[in-house]
N, C-alpha and C positions, 0 to 999 in steps of 0.2 A: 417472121424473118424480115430485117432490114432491107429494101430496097437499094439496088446501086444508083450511081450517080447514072444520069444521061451521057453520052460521049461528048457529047455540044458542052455540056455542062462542065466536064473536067478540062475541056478543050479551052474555053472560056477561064478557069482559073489557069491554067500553066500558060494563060497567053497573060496574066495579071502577074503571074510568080516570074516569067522571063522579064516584064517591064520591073518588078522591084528589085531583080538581082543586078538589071544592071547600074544601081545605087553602089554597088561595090565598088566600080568607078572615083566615084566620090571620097568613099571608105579610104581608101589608099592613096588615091591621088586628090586632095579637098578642090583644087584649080576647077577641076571636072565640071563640078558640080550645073554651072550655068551651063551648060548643056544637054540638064537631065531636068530643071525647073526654072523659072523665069526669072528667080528674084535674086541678087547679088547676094553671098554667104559667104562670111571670114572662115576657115578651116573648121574651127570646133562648133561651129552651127551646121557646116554643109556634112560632116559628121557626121553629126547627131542626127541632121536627116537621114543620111545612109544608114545607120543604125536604127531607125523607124521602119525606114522600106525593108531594109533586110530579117526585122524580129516579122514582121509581118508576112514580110515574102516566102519565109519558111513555113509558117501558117496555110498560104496561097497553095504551097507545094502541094504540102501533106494532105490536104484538103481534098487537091485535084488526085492526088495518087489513092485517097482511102478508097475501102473493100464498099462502103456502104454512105448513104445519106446520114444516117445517126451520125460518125463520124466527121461527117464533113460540117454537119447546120450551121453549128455555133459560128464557125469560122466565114463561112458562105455571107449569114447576115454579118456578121463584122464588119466583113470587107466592103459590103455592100453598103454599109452605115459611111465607112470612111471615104469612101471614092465619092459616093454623092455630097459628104458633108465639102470635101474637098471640091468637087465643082462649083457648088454653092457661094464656098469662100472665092475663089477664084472668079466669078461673075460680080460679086459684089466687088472685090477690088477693081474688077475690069471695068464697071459703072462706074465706081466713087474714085477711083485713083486711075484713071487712062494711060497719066506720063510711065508707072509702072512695068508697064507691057512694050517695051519699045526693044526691039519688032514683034512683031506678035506674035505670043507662041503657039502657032497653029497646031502640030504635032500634042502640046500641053491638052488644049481643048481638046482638040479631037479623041484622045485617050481616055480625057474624064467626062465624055459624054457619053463614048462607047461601053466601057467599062462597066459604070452604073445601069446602064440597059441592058447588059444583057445578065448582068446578076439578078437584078429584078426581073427578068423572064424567066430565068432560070429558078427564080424561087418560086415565083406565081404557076409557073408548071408542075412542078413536082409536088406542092403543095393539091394544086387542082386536079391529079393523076392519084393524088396517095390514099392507099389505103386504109380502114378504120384501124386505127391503134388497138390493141387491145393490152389493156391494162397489168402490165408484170404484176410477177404476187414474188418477186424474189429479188427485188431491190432494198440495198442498204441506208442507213443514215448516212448523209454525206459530211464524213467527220469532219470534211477539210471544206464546209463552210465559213468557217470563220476568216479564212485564207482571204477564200474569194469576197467577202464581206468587207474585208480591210483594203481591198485591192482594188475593189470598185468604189468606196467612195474617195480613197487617194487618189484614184485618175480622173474621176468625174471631179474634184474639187480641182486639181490641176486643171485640167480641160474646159470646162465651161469658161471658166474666167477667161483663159486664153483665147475664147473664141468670140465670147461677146465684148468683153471690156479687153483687149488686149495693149492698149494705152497704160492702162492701170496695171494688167499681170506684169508688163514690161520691166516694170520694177522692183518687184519683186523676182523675175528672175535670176537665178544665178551668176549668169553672167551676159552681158550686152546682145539683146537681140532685137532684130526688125520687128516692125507691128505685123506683114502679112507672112511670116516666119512666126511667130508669137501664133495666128490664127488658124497657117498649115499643123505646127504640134499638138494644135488645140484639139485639131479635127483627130489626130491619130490619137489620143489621151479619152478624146470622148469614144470613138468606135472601142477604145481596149475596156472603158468602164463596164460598156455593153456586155462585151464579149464574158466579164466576169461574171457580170449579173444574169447572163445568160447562163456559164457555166455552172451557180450557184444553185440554179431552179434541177441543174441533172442531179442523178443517183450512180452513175453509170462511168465509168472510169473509159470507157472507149468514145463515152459521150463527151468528153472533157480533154483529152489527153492532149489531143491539136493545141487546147487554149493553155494549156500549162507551160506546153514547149515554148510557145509562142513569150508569155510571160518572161520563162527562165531565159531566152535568149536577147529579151532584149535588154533581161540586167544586165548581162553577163557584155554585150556590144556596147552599151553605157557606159558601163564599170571603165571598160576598157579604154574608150574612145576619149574619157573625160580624165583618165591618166593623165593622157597625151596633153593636154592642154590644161592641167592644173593652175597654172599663172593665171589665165583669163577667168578665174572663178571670182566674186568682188569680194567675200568676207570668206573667213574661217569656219562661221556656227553655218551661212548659207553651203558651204563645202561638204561641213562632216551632215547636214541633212540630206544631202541629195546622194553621198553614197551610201548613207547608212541606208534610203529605201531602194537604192536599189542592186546595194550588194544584198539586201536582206531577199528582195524580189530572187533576185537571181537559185541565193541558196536556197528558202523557201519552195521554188518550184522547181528547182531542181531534186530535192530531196524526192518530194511528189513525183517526181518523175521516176528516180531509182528506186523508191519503194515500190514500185507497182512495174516493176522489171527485174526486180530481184524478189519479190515475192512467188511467182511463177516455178522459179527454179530451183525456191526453199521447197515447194510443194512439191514441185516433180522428185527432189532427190528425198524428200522423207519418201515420198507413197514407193 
């Protein structure tokens, strides 16, 4: 039997899913945005951040609301990969670029230092608390590796560049972004790789299902958000690739997702 989460522990992600919902802010109204992160963003970049935090934030939710730990992991280290990678970013620009930070985002720091500590307690417990596994004898092939296989090197090849070289990715992106905007996407592109690759090693559709949502929703807030701002895209072939992956992401995990919600109730109504 799966263990539940700790109280601290769900307490701790819904305090993480209330800071990325208020990205919605952003979503609707883009002005917002410098009042939710440091760095000046034109409309279709503060967006697309709001479309980060909120494919994420719906993760954070689900996460804090699942029945057990199996449920929640994948998502637990994710989020704990991308808040730290984002402090990281955040301290290097605060060292190499200072005029950046004017005034200083105290509330920014203070959230991505909390955040990252208490995920990392929260894993190092439940880990240090948890019981010997014992090994299923009644898990399946996981057909829909190939998904998460395609899914994890497209965001780790997005994401890394953007985090190291983001002078260089700059150029390559779609359309006109900051270098430490370029570094913030990097860190969410690299945590989503994880999350794939993480999901890839399950057998276990309850084991996974958080990372799927999370997937399909953030085609699904891209697709939509990059409508909105078609103009600012700089070429045609750069255009049709960035929605082709991720209207394909969206429908892709979306499918996953109604297949294994509509399979339940083909079963109930044959038996």
């Amino acid at each position: 039997m799966e263990r539940s989460l700790p109280w601290w522990v769900r307490a701790t992600l819904l305090f993480i899913a209330i800071q990325a919902f208020d990205f919605l802010r952003a979503l609707i109204w883009p002005d917002m945005i410098t009042a939710l992160e440091p760095w000046q963003a034109t409309p279709l970049n503060a967006r697309f951040i709001a479309a980060l935090y909120l494919a994420t934030g719906i993760g954070v939710l689900l996460a804090g609301l699942a029945r057990n730990f199996l449920q929640a992991r994948i998502m637990l280290i994710a989020i704990g990969i991308a808040t730290t990678v984002i402090l990281f970013v955040s301290l290097f620009r605060l060292f190499t670029y200072p005029h950046e930070f004017s005034p200083f985002p105290y509330l920014w720091f203070s959230i991505y230092f909390i955040d990252p500590l208490l995920i990392g307690v929260g894993l190092w417990y439940i880990q240090k608390t948890a019981l010997p596994l014992v090994p299923s004898t009644t898990r399946n092939d996981n057909i829909f590796a190939p998904l998460w296989v395609v899914g994890a090197i497209i965001l780790a090849a997005i994401g890394l560049p953007m985090l190291l070289l983001p002078g260089q990715a700059m150029q390559v992106w779609p359309w006109s972004v900051t270098e430490p905007l370029a570094q913030i996407y990097g860190a969410f592109f690299f945590a989503l790789a994880i999350l794939s690759v993480l999901s890839l090693r399950e057998r276990s559709w309850e084991a996974v299902r958080i990372s799927a949502l999370v997937l399909m929703s953030l085609g699904v807030f891209v697709v939509f958000i990059s409508l909105l701002h078609l103009d600012r895209f700089k070429s045609p072939l750069e255009t049709l690739i960035w929605f082709g992956f991720f209207a394909a992401e969206a429908l892709c995990f979306g499918v996953l997702v109604l297949l294994h919600q509509v399979r339940p109730l083909v079963k109930g109504a044959i038996s």
